[in-house]
C-alpha positions in Angstrom: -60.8 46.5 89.9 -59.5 43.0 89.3 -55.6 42.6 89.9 -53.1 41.6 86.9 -49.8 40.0 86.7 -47.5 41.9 84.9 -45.1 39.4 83.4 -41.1 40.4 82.5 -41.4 43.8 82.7 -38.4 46.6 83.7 -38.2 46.9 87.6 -39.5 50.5 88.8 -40.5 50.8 85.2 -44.6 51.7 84.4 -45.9 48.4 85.7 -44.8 49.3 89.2 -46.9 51.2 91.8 -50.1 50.8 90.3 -53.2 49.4 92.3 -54.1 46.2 91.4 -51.2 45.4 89.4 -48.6 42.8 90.5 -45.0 43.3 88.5 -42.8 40.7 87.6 -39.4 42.1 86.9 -36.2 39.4 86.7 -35.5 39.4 89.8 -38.5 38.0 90.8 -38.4 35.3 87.4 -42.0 35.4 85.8 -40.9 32.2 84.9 -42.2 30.8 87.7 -45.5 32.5 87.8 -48.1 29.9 88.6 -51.6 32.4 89.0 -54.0 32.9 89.5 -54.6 36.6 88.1 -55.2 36.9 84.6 -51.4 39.0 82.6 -50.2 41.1 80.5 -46.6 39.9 79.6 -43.7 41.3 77.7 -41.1 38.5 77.4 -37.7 39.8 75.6 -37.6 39.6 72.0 -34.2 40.0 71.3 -33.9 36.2 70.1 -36.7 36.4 68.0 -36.6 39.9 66.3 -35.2 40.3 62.9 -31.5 41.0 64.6 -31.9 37.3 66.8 -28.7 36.5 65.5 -26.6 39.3 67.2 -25.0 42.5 65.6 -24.6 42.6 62.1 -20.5 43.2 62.7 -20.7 40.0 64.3 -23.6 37.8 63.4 -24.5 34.0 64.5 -23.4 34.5 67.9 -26.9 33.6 69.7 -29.6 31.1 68.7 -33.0 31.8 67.4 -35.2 31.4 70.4 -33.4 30.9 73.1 -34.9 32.8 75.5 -34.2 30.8 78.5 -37.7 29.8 78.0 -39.5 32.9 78.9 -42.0 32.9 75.7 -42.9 29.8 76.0 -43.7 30.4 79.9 -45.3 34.2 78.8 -47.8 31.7 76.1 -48.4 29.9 78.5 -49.3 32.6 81.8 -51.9 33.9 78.8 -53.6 30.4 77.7 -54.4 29.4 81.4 -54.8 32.8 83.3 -56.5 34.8 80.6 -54.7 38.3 79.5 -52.6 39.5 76.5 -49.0 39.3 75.3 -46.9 41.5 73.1 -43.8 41.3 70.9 -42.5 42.9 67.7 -44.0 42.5 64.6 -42.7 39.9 62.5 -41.6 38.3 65.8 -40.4 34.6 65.0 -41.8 33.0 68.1 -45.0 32.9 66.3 -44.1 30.3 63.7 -41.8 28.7 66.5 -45.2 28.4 68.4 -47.1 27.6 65.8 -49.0 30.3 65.5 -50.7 32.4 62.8 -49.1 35.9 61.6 -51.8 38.4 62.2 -51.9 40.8 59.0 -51.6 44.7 59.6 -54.5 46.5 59.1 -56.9 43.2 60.0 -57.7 43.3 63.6 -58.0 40.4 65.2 -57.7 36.9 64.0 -57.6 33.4 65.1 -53.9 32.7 66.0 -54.5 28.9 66.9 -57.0 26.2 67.8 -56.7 27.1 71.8 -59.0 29.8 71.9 -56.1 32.3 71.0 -56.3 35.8 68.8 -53.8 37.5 67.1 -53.1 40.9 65.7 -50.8 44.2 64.8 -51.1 47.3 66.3 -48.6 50.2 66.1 -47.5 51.7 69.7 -47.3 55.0 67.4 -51.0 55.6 68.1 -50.3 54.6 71.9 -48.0 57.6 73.1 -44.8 55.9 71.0 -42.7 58.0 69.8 -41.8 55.6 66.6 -44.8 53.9 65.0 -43.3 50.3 66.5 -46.1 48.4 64.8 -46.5 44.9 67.5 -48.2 41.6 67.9 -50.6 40.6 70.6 -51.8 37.1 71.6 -54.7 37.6 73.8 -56.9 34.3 74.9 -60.1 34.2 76.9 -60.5 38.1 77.4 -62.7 40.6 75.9 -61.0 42.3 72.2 -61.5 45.6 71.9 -61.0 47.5 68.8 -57.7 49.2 68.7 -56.5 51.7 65.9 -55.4 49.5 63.0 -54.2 51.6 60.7 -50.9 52.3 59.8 -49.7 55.7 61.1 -48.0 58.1 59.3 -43.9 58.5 58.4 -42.0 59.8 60.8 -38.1 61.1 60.5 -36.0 62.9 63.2 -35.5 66.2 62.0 -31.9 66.1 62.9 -31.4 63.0 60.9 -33.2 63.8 58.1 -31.2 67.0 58.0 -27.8 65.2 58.9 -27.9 62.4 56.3 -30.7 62.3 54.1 -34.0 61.0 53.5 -32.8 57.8 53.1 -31.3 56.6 55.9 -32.9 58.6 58.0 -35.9 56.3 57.2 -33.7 53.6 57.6 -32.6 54.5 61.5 -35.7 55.3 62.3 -37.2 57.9 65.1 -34.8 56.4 68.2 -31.2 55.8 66.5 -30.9 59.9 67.2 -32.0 59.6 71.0 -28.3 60.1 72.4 -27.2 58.8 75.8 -26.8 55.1 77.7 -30.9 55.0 77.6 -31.1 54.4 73.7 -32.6 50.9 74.3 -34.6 51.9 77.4 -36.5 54.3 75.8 -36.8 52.1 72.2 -38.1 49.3 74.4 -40.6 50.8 76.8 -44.3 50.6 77.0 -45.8 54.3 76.5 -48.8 54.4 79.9 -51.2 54.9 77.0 -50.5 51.3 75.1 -49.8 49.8 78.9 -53.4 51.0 79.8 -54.9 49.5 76.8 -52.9 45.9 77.9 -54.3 46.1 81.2 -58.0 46.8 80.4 -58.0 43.5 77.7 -56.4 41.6 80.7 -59.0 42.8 83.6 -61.7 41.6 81.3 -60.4 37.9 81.3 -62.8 34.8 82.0 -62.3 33.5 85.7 -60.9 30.2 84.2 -58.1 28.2 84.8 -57.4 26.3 82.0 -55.3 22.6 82.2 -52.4 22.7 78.9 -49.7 20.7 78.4 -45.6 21.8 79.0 -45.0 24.1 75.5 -42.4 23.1 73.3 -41.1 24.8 70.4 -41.8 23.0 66.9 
């Protein structure tokens, strides 16, 4: 079994302890990563989901993108090495990067002129326990056909009960897990959908490929 680079992922979190599989957590900066094993990478999204400004009882304290770089170095792991990288849907580092919005329900497309494909999958049909529909970028691998569709409603009973239909559509699945692990358990990869990562990113081309330093546009 060929070894993968797991890129920004939670230390001790599902990357870790697995054969074959090399974690990169932030104390070890994936930033750096230089090969030569093909990744999977999960660079934060918090600057380039739909709430990159901040809280909404305090907005326009952060600036779109600014990641400290770790997209662009995430792109970049994927382009040379060969592997796959996720983010939310409707994340904005694909127009920052200039590349296209896969539609839901499509499979894969072309996301850009470097060999790169793009598409939306929900972790729902993955062992998530919200649908979390997501965007992969995947470049010089194998792409396997994933469930496309869009999965069906779902509403905490407690919320739904508690306040209504309505908002509890708007809060969604996680807003009722209690305790300091909200986020934690909103953000992580079900082993299911982190299986799937890793079989697209053992079936990458042995391939370095030479690209240019990324900038934003």
């Amino acid at each position: 079994m060929s070894t993968v680079a797991a890129l920004f992922v939670e230390t001790d979190g599902c990357y870790f302890e697995i054969e074959d599989v090399a974690p990169w957590d932030i104390g070890r900066d994936a930033r750096r990563y230089r090969g030569p094993y093909p990744v999977v990478a999960h660079p934060p999204c918090q600057r380039w989901g739909r709430f990159w400004h901040g809280s909404t009882r305090k907005p326009h304290q952060f600036k779109l993108g600014d990641d400290d770089g770790c997209f662009a170095a995430a792109l970049a792991a994927v382009r040379r090495w060969g592997g796959v990288l996720e983010h939310p849907a409707d994340s904005h580092a694909w127009r920052a990067f200039g590349l296209n919005r896969p539609d839901r329900g499509s499979g894969w497309v072309a996301a850009d002129f470097q060999g790169g494909w793009t598409c939306c999958v929900e972790q729902g049909h993955y062992g998530h326990m919200s649908r979390k529909p997501t965007w992969l970028y995947a470049a010089h691998v194998d792409l396997p056909a994933l469930n496309w569709s869009k999965g069906e409603q779902r509403l905490h009973p407690t919320a739904l009960a508690r306040y209504g239909y309505a908002k509890a559509r708007r809060i969604g699945m996680t807003a009722m897990v209690g305790g300091k692990d909200k986020t934690k358990i909103r953000n992580a990869t079900p082993i299911e959908f982190r299986d799937v990562l890793l079989a697209i990113a053992r079936s990458a081309q042995k391939s370095e490929v030479t690209l240019p330093d990324l900038e934003t546009t």
